[in-house]
C-alpha positions in Angstrom: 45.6 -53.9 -36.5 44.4 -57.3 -35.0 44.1 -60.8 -36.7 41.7 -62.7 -34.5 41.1 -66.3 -35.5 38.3 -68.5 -34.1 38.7 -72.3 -35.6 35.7 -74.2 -35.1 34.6 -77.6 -35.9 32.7 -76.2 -38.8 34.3 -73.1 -40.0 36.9 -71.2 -39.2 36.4 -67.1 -38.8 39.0 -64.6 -39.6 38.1 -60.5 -38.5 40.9 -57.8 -38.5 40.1 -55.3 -35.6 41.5 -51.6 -35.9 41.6 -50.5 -32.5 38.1 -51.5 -30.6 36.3 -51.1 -34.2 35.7 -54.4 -35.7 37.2 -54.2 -39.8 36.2 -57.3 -41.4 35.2 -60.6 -41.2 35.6 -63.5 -43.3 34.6 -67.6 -43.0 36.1 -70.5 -44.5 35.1 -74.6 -44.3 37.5 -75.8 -41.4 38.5 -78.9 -43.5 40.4 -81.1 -40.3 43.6 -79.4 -41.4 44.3 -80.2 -44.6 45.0 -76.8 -45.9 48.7 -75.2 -45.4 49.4 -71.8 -44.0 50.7 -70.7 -48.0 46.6 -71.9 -48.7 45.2 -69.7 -46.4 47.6 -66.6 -47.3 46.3 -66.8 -50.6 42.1 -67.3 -49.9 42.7 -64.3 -46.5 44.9 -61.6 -48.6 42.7 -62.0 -51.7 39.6 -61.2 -49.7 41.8 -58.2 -46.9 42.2 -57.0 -50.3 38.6 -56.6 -51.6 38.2 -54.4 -47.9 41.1 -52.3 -48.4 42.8 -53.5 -45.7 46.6 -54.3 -46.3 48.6 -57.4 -44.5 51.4 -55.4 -43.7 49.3 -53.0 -41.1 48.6 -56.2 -39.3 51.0 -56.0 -36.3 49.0 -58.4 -33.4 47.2 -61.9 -33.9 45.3 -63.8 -31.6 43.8 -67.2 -32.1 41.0 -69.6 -30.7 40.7 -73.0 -31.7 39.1 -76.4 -30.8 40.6 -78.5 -33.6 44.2 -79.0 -32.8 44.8 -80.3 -36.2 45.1 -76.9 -37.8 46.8 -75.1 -35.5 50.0 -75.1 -37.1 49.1 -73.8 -40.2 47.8 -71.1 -38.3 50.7 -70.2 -36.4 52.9 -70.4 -40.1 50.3 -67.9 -41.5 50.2 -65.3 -38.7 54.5 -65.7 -38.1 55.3 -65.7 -42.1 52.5 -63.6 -43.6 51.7 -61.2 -40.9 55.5 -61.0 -38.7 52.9 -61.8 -35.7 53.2 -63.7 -32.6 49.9 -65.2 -32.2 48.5 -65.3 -28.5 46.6 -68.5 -28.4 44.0 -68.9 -25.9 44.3 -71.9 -23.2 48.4 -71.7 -23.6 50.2 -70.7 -20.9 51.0 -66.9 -21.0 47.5 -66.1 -22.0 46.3 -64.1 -19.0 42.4 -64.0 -19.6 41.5 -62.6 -15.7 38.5 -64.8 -14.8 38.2 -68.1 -13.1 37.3 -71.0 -14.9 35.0 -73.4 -12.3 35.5 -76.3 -14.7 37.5 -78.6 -16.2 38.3 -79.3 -19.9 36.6 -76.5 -21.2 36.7 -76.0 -25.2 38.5 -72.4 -25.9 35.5 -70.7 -27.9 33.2 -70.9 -24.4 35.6 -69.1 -22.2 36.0 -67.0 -25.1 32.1 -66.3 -25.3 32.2 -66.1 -21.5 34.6 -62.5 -21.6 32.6 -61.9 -24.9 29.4 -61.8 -23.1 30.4 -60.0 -20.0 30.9 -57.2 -22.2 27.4 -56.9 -23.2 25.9 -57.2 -19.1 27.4 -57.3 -16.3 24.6 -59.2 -14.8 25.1 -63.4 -14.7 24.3 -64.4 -18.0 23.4 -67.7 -19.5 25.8 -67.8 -23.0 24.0 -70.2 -25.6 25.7 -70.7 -28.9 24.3 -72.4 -32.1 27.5 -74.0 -33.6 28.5 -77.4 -34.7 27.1 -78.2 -31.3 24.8 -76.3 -28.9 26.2 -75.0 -25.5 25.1 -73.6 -22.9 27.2 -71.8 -20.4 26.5 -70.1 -17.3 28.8 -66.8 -16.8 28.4 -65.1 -13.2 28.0 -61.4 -12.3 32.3 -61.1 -12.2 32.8 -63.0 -15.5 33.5 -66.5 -14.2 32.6 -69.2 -16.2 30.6 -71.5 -14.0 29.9 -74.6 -16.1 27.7 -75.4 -19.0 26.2 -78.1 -20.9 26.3 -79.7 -24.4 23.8 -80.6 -26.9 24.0 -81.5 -30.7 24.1 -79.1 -33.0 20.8 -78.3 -35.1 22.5 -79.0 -38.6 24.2 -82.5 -36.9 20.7 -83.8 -35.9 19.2 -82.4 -39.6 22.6 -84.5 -41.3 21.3 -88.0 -38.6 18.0 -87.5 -39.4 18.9 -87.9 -43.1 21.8 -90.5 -43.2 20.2 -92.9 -41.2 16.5 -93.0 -42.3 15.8 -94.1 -45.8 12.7 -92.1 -46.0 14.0 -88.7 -44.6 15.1 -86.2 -47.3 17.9 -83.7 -46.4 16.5 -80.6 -45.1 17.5 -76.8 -43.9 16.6 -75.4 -40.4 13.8 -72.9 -41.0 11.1 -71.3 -39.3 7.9 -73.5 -39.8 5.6 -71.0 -41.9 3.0 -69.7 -39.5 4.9 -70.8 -36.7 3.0 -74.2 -37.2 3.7 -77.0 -35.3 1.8 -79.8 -36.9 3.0 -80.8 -39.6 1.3 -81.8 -43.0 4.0 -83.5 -44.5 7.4 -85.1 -44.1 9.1 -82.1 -44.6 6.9 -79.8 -42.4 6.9 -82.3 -40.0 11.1 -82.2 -39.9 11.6 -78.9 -39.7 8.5 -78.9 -36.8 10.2 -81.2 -34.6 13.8 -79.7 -35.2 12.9 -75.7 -35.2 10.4 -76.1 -31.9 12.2 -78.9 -30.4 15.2 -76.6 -30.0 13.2 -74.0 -29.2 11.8 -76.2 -26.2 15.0 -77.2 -25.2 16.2 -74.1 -24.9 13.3 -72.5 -22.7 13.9 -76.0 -20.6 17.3 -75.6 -19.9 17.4 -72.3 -19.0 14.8 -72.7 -16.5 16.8 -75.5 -15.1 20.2 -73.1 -15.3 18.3 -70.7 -13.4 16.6 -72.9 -11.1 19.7 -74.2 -10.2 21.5 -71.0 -10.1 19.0 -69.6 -7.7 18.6 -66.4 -10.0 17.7 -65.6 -13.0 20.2 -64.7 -15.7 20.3 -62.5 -19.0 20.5 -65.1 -21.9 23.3 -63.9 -24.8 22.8 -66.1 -27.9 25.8 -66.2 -30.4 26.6 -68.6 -33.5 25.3 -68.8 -36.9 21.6 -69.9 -36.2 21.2 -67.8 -33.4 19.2 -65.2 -35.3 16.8 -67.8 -36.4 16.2 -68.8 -33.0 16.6 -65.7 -31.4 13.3 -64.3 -32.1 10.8 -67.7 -31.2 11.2 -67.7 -27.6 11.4 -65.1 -24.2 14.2 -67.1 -23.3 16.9 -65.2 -25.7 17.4 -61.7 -24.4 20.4 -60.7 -26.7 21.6 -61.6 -29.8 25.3 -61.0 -30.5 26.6 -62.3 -33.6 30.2 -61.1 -33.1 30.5 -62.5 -29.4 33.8 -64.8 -29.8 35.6 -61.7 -32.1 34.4 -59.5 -29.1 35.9 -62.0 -26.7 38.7 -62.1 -28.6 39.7 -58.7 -28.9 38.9 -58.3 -25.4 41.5 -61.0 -24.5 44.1 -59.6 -26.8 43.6 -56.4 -25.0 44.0 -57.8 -21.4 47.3 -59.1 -22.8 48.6 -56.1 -24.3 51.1 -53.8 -22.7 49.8 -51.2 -24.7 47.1 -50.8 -27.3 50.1 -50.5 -29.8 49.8 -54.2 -30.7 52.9 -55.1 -28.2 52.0 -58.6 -26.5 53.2 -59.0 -23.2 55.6 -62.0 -22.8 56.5 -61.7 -19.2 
């Protein structure tokens, strides 16, 4: 079986794949590194265990990761509770057969980019709903092509609160009634947060496609994407799993065998 690992800002997301067939999949608060690999042995085995899925059939691990800061831990857990190698994405060795038309891009986007190509193999506009919003343009051969970068909908809910005295803390909801005026200070939050977003959205996607000079199937991935999913034409798919997908489908391009052997040549 396959430990995939995808460390975000925000959380980081743990799923065992057997074979193509995705097991489990568990979350836990990223916390800047400050938890050890024994930490994370104890919180991941607990919970393998509750699925009936035993350490010692985990023979492959592959990890993604934008915070740098808890990468070692990561590396401890997979090598001392798992007697797994861990193919990291972005180091060299990991072969992920697509060109990247960019420069510095964060590993969870090139991930989403083989994640979503997938799904269509039509160019594809990949938008997920993490600790930030991205946007990233995938063409019809699974190249990543660029992208852009927006706050995330929970960072501009937490600014919105911290610095205005009057603003109480709120959730990203649907306005009832899809309502766009609001009648109070709360209504009118969660008016100009939901609907903004959803405005964005539909305005940078025409733009994407504008500039593309086609139009392209729009994958939306991260934890709000549901909630957005449904308010606007722009958002053809919704794929929760995308980065696991991407993962696996990494893993699998590196494997000399679906046995769980990693290349290393």
């Amino acid at each position: 079986m396959l430990l995939a690992i995808d460390a975000g800002n925000t959380n980081i997301t743990f799923a065992v794949f057997d074979g193509m067939d995705l097991r489990a999949e568990w979350r836990i608060a990223t916390d800047a590194g400050q938890r050890t690999a024994d930490e994370y042995a104890v919180w991941l085995t607990q919970l393998m265990a509750l699925k009936g899925v035993r350490p010692e059939s985990i023979d492959a691990a592959i990890i993604c990761s934008v915070v740098p800061t808890v990468m070692f831990a990561l590396n401890r857990l997979c090598h001392d509770y798992f007697n797994a190698r861990p193919l990291v994405v972005g180091e060299a060795g990991c072969r992920l057969e697509i060109q990247v038309f960019a420069q510095g891009v964060g590993a969870d986007r090139i991930v989403n980019a083989v994640g979503a190509h997938l799904i269509t193999r039509m160019p594809k506009i990949v938008i997920d709903f993490g600790t930030a919003t991205t946007l990233d343009l995938v063409d019809g051969q699974g190249n990543y092509c660029g992208g852009i970068i927006a706050p995330g909908v929970n960072l501009n809910l937490d600014a919105l609160h911290r610095v205005s005295a009057m603003l109480p803390r709120i959730t990203a909801d649907r306005p009832p009634d899809d309502r766009v005026i609001g009648t109070d200070t709360i209504s009118a939050m969660r008016s100009g947060v939901y609907w903004g977003y959803v405005s964005m959205i539909e305005g940078l996607v025409a733009r994407v496609n504008r500039e593309y000079g086609q139009p392209a199937t729009v994958v939306a991935t991260g934890g709000l994407a549901p909630l957005f999913g449904g308010a606007t034409e722009a958002i053809q798919i919704v794929a929760g799993d995308l980065t696991m997908r991407g993962l696996r489908e990494i893993y699998r391009r590196n494997s000399a065998s679906e046995t769980g052997e990693t290349k290393t040549e």
